[in-house]
N, C-alpha and C positions, 0 to 999 in steps of 0.2 A: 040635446041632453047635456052634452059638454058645456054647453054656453050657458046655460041654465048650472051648470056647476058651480062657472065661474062665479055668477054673478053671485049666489048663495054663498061663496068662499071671499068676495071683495064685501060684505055686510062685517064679516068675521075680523077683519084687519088684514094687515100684511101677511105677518107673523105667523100666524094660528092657520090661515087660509092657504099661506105653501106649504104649511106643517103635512094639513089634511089632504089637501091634492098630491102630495108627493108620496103619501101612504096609503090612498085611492089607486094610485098606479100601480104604485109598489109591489102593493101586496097579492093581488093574482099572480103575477109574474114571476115573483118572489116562491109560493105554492106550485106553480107550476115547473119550477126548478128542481124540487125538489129531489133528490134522489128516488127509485125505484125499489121496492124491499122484493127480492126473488127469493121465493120460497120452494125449497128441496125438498120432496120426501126420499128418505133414504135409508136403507136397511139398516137396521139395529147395529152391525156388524162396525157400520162405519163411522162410530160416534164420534169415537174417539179425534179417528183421522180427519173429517167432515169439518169438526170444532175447529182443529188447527187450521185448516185451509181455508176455514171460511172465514175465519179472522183476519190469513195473512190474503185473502182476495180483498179484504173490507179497505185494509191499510194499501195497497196497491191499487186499487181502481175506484175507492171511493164509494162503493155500490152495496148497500148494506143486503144478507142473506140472513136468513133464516130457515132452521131446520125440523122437518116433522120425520124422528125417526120411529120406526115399527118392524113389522114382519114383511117382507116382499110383497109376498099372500096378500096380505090385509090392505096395504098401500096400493095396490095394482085394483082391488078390490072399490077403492076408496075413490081412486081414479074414472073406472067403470059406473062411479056414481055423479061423478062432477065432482069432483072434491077441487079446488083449486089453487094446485100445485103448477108450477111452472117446467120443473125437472124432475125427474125419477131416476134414483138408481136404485138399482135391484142386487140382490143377492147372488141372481143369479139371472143369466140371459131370457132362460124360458120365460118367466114373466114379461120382458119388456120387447120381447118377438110377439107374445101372444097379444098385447096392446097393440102393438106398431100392425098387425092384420086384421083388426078392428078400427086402424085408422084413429085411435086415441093416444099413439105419439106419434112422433114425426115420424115414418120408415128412413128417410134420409140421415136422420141426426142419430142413429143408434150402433152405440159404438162401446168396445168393452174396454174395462179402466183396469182390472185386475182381477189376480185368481188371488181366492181365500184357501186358507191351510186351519183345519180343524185339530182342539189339542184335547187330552185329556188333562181334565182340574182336578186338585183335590185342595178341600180347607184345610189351611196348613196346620190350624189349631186342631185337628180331628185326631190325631195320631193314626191315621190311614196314609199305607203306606201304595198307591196303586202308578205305576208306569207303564204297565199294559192294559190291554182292555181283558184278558182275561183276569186279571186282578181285578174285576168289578163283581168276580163273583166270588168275596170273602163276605161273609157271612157279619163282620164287624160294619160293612157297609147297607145301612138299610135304605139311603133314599140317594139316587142316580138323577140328578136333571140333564134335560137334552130341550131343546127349542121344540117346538110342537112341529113332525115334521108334514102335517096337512099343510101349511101354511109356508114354514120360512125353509129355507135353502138349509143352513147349519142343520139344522134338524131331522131334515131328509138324508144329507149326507151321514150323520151321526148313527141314525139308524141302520144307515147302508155296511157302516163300518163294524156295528155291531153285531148286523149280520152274518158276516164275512168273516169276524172273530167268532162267529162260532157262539156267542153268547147273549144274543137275543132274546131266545125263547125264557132261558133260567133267569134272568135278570128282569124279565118286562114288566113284574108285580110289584118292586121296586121303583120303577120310573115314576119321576114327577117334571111336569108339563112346564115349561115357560113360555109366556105367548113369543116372545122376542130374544134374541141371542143377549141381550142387557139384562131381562128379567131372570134370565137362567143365570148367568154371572151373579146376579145378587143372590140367588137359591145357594149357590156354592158357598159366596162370602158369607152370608150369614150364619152357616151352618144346617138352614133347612135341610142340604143336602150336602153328606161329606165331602161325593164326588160328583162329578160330570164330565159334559163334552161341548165346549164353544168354540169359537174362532179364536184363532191367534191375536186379530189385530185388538181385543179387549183382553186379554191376558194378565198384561202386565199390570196387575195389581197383587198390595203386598201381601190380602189375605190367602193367596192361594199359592199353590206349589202348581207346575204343568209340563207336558210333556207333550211334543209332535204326536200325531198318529200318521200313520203311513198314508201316503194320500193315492196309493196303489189298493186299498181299500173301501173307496165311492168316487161315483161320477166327479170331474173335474168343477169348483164351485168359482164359475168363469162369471163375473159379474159385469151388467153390461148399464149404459144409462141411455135415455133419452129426452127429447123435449116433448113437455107434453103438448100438445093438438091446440086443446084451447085454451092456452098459455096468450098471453097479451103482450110477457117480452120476454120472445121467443128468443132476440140475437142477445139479448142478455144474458139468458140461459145459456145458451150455446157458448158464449163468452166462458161460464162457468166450466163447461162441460171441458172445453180447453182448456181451461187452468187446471182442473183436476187430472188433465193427461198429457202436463206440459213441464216444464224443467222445474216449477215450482211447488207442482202439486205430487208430483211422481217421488221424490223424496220423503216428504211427509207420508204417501201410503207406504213407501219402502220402511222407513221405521217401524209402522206399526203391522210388519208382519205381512202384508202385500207380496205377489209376485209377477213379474210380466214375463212370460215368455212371449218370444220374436212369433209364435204361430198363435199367440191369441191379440197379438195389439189391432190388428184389423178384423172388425165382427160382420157378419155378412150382411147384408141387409136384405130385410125379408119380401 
């Protein structure tokens, strides 16, 4: 085959026939260089932080990432169907235990990156003045978004918290649904709804005013990740999953509202 190359490239001249032969070789080789694109799914929560780390991983190792963010729920869901993701982080651990004992992430690669802190919002522009959660039941406030808590971690906790306040019941005619802890944030900024309950680490935006809620008020929202099973680069992943729990990545979540305590940086494996 090669020899029969040549000789169809020696008809062509010098010139034009090393041209072709040299971009004959070239170019597979060339393709098969390519970089690897690793695709994240990762909870709505960690958009913000995800974006930053995944740029400053892109500048650092060369390896371009890409992000499908959603609800835990839905993504663990997605996975359960073949969706093909390489890494999963979750919201919260339960999901990515309940994969890893299905054998659809690694059990060995699952490891928790951070605990989320849940705040109360309000649209700055609404003239609602609310810093408690009992303050969700003035009557000036007619629509409360929270994450839908079938599905995402925020949202379950949210509910927990509301519970706990004591103000569940009279507020729940009020509630309006966001599939994702982003979709709710927009519910708030737009004014859909005056107030609400998201995550910290999407907060800092300037339509809203926010305030901690006690996190002595719902289960702890320990978020864990892993590599998914039938991921093709797997030590890519893993590569990721270090840089997100490594001196480069662990600042970027510390800004946007993360916390590690020394009894959740090791997650058990199931």
């Amino acid at each position: 085959m090669i020899s029969n190359l040549l000789k169809s490239l020696a008809v062509l001249g010098p010139s034009l026939g090393i041209l072709m032969l040299l971009s004959a070789c070239l170019a597979p080789a060339s393709q098969a260089s390519s970089p690897a694109v690793l695709t994240v799914a990762a909870a709505a929560d960690l958009q913000f932080a995800f974006q930053e780390i995944g740029d400053l991983f892109e500048q650092e190792t060369d390896q371009e990432v890409t992000f499908v963010f959603g609800s835990s729920g839905q993504l663990a869901q997605q996975i359960e169907d073949g969706a093909p993701f390489d890494l999963f982080a979750s919201a919260n651990i339960s999901f990515v235990t309940s994969l890893a004992q299905k054998k659809l992430v690694l059990p060995e690669s699952v490891q928790l990156y951070a605990r989320g802190r849940i705040v109360l919002a309000v649209n700055r522009l609404s003239g609602i003045e609310a810093t408690t959660l009992p303050d969700l039941l003035s009557p000036q406030i007619k629509h409360i978004a929270i994450t839908n808590p079938a599905h995402a971690p925020y949202g379950a906790a949210a509910k927990e918290a509301l519970i706990a306040a004591g103000v569940w019941e009279a507020i729940q005619p009020r509630i309006v649904y966001g599939e994702n802890v982003r979709q709710t944030l927009q519910y708030i900024q737009n004014g859909d709804a005056e107030a609400g309950i998201i995550s910290l680490s999407v907060a800092d935006v300037p339509e809203i005013t926010w305030t901690l809620i006690d996190q002595a008020l719902h289960a702890p929202l320990d978020q864990a990740l892993a590599v998914v099973t039938s991921s093709s680069q797997q030590d890519l992943a893993l590569e990721f999953a270090s840089f997100v729990n490594g001196p480069l990545g662990r600042p970027i979540m510390q800004k946007h509202g993360f916390i590690f305590p020394d009894e959740i940086v090791t997650a058990p494996v199931p």
